[in-house]
Structures are given as C-alpha cells and as structure tokens.
C-alpha positions as CSV (number, residue, x, y, z in Angstrom):
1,X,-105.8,0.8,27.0
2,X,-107.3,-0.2,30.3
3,X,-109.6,1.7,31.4
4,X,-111.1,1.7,34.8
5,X,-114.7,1.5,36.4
6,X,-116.0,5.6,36.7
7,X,-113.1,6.9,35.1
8,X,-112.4,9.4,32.5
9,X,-109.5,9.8,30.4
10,X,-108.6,13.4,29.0
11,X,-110.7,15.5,27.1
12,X,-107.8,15.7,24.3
13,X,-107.1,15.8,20.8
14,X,-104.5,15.7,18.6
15,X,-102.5,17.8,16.0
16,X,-100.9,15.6,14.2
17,X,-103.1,12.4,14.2
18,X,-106.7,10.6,13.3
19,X,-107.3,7.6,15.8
20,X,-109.3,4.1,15.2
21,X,-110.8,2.7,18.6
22,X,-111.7,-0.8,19.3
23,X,-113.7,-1.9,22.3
24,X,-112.0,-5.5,22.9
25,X,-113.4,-6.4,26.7
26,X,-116.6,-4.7,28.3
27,X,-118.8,-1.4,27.4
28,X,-117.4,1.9,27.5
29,X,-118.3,6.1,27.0
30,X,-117.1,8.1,24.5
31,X,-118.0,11.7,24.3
32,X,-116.8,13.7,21.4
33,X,-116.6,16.7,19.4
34,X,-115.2,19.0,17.0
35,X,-115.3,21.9,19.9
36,X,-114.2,22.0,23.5
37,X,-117.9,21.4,24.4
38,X,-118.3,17.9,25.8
39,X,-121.2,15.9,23.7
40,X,-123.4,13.2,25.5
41,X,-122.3,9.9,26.2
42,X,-122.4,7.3,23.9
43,X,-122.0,3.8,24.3
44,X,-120.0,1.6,22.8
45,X,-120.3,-2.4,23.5
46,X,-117.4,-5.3,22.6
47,X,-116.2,-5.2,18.8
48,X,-117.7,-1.5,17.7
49,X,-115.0,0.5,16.2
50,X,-115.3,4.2,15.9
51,X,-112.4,6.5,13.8
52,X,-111.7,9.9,15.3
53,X,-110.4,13.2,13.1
54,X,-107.3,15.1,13.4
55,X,-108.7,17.7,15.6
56,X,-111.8,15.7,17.1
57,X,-111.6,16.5,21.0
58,X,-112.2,12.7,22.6
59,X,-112.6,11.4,25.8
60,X,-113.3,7.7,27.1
61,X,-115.4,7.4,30.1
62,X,-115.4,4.1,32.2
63,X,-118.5,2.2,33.2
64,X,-119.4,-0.2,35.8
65,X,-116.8,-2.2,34.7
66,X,-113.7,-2.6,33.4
67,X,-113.0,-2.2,29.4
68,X,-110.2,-2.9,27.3
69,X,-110.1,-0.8,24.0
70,X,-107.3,-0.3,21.4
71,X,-106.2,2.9,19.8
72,X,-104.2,2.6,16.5
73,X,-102.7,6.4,15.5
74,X,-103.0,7.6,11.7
75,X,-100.6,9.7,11.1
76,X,-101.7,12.7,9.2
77,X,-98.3,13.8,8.2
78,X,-95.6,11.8,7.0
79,X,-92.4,13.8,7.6
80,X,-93.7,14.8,11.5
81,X,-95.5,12.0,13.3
82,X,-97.8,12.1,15.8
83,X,-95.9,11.4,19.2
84,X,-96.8,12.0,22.9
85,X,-96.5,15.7,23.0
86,X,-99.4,16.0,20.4
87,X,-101.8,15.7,23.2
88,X,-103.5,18.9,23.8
89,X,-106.1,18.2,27.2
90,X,-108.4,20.5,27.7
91,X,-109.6,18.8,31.2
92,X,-107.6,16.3,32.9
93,X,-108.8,14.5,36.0
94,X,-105.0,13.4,37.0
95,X,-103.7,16.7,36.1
96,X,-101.4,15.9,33.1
C-alpha cells in the first residue's frame, strides 16, 4: 500500500483474517484496538513489522510523507477465506 501525506485509511477490521504489516519506504501511524475506540498513534519507522488479530480494529495514518507498507492476510479459516467484503469500517474518510 501507498499511503499518502495526512491521510487515514479505515478504521476497519476483519472477520475472517490476522494481518502482518511491513513499513518498506518512510514512517507511518497506526492506531489500534480491540474496541471501536481509536488508541494513540504510534509510530512505526522503515523495516518494523507489526501482526494484527482477527478482530483487531486498525487504521494507518499518513505522515509528512509518503510511506509504502505491505499487508500479507492470514487467513483464519481454511474452507472461507478472507476476501474484500470482510472489511467492516467503522469510520471512513472516502466513505466506503
């Protein structure tokens, strides 16, 4: 993912899937949680890797500067996969 300078993506999670980010390029926010309650931001610099939960409500923030990070799914059950329609947003600044 690209994410943009002063952007934020979803405040989401997932059914149906655990998630691994990678910061690649740059310095980005995350805030999570295990409730719809937005935590502080914390920052995560080039190569840090974080793993979210099945569940875990996430949301990447963009900084001063553009970041590249990469999201590899984990299934969490074999016979129904994770797909797009396993997003649930809770707040969505491009009103998905």
């Amino acid at each position: 993912m690209i994410v943009s300078p002063n952007s934020k993506l979803s405040w989401q999670y997932h059914h149906r899937r655990a998630e691994i980010w990678r910061v690649f390029k740059g310095k980005i926010g995350i805030s999570r949680s295990f409730d719809n309650i937005e935590k502080p931001v914390k920052i995560l610099n080039e190569k840090d890797q974080i793993k979210l939960k099945k569940g875990e409500r996430h949301r990447l923030i963009g900084l001063d500067d553009f970041a590249v990070v990469s999201e590899i799914w984990q299934h969490t059950d074999p016979n129904y996969p994770s797909d797009e329609n396993d997003i649930v947003r809770i707040s969505d600044d491009y009103g998905r």
